[in-house]
C-alpha positions in Angstrom: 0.0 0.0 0.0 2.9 2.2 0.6 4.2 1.6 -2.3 1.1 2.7 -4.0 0.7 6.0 -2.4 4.3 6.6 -3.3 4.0 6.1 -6.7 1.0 8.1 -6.5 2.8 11.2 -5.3 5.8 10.4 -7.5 3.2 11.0 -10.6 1.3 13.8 -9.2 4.7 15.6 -8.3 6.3 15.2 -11.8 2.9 16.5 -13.5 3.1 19.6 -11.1 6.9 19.8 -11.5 5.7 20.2 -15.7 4.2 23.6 -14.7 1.0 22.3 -13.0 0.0 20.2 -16.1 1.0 16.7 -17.3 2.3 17.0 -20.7 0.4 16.0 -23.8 1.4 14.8 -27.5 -0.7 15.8 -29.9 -0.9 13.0 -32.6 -1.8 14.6 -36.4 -3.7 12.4 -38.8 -1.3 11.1 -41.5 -1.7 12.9 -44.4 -4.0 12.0 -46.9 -1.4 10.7 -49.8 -4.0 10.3 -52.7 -5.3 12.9 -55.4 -7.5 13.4 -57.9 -5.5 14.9 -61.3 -6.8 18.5 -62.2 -10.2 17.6 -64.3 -9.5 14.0 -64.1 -13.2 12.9 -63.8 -13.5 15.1 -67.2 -16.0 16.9 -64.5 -15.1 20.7 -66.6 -15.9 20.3 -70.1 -14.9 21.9 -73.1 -16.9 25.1 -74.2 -19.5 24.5 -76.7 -17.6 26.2 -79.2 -14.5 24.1 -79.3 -17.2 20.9 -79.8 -18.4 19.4 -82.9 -21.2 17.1 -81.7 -19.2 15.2 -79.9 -15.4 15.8 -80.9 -13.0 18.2 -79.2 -11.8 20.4 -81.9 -8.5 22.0 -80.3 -5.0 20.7 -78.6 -6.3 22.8 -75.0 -9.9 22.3 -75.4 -10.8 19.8 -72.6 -9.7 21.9 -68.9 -6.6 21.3 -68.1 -5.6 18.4 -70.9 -3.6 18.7 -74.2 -5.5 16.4 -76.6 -3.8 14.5 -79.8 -6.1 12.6 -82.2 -9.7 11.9 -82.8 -10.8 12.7 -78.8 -14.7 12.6 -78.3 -16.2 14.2 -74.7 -19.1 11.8 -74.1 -22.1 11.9 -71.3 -23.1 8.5 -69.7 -25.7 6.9 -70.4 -28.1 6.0 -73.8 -26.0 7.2 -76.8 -27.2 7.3 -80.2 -28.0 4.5 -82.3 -29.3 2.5 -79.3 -25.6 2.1 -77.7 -25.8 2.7 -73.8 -22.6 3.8 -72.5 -22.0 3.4 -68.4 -19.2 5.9 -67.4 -17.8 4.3 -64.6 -17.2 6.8 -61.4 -18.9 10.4 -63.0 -21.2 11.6 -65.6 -18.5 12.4 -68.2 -15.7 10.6 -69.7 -13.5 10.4 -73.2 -13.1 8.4 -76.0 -10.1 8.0 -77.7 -9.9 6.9 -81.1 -7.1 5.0 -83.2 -3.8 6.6 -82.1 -5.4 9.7 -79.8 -4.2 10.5 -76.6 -4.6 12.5 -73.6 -1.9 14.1 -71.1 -1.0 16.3 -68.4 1.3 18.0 -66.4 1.6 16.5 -62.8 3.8 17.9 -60.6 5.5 15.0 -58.8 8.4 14.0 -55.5 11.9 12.9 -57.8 12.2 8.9 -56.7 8.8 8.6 -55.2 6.8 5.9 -56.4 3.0 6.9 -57.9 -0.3 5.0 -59.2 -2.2 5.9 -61.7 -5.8 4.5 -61.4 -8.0 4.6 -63.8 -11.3 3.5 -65.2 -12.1 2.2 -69.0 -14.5 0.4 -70.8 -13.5 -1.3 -74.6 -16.2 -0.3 -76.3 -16.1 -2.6 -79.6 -15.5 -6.5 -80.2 -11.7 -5.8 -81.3 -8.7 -6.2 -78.9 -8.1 -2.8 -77.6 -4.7 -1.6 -75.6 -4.2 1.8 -74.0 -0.6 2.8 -73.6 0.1 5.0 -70.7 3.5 6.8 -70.2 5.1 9.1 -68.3 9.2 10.2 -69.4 11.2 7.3 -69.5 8.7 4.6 -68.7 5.5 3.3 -70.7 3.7 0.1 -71.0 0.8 -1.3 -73.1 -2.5 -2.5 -71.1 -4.9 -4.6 -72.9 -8.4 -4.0 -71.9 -10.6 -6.3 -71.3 -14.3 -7.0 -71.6 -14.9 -7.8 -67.7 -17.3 -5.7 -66.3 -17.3 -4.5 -62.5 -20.9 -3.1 -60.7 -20.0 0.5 -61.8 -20.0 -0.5 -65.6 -16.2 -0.2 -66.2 -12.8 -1.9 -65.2 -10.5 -0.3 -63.3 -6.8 -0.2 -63.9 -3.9 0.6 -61.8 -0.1 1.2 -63.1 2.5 2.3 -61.2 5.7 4.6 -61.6 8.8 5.4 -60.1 9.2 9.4 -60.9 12.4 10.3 -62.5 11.6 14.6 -62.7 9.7 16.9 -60.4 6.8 17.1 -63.4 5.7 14.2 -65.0 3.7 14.4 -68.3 1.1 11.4 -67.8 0.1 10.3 -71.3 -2.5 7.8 -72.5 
């Protein structure tokens, strides 16, 4: 019982002996390490007048892209011609046609290691492959026909940066 009341006192004396308060850590939340790209849900859309239908007419047309090729801004949902098109994870997306691409900017942490996730759909009965890339690294995915809840597949491909900016290309 002695023993008990000493260590008692011992505590309370050291938290009085901290300027009559016990000291405290504060513990931050780890930051949160995952981002959107600018406009990468294609949630800004080109003005009206850089649109023909359903094309982007212009290299800077789509906020905060550069475009290359045949690059269509498309709304979920029933398309024309009976064609229903599920846009996985927003109302908008993009369709790329035979050797079009999209890319951006992203400033980036030299030697840290990033993902790039993604969602597609193949939208005809030929094999398709998107090529992503970002300087000195690229690879070829083949996408698939396997269809999650949310209408689409999602991919994931990972880099080791090798710059402060990367220009992420598909």
């Amino acid at each position: 019982m002695a023993l008990f009341l000493f260590l008692c006192f011992a505590l309370i004396f050291s938290a009085l002996s901290n300027g009559g308060s016990a000291t405290t850590r504060v513990i931050h939340p780890p930051r949160y390490l995952d981002t959107l790209l600018p406009n990468g849900n294609f949630e800004l859309s080109p003005k009206k007048s850089n649109l023909n239908k359903t094309v982007i007419l212009g290299k800077y047309s789509l906020p905060k892209w550069e475009i290359s090729g045949l690059v269509e801004y498309i709304s979920g949902g029933p398309q024309p011609g009976g064609f229903y098109f599920a846009v996985p994870r927003s109302v908008h997306a993009v369709r790329l046609g035979n050797e079009a691409s999209i890319s951006q900017n992203v400033r980036v942490k030299r030697g840290s290691i990033y993902s790039l996730t993604f969602g597609t759909i193949r939208t005809c009965a030929q094999d398709e492959v998107l090529r992503i890339s970002v300087p000195g690294q690229s690879s070829d995915l083949p996408i698939q026909t396997l269809y999650s809840s949310n209408g689409g597949n999602t991919y994931a491909w990972a880099f080791k940066a090798t710059s402060d900016v990367v220009k992420d290309s598909r």
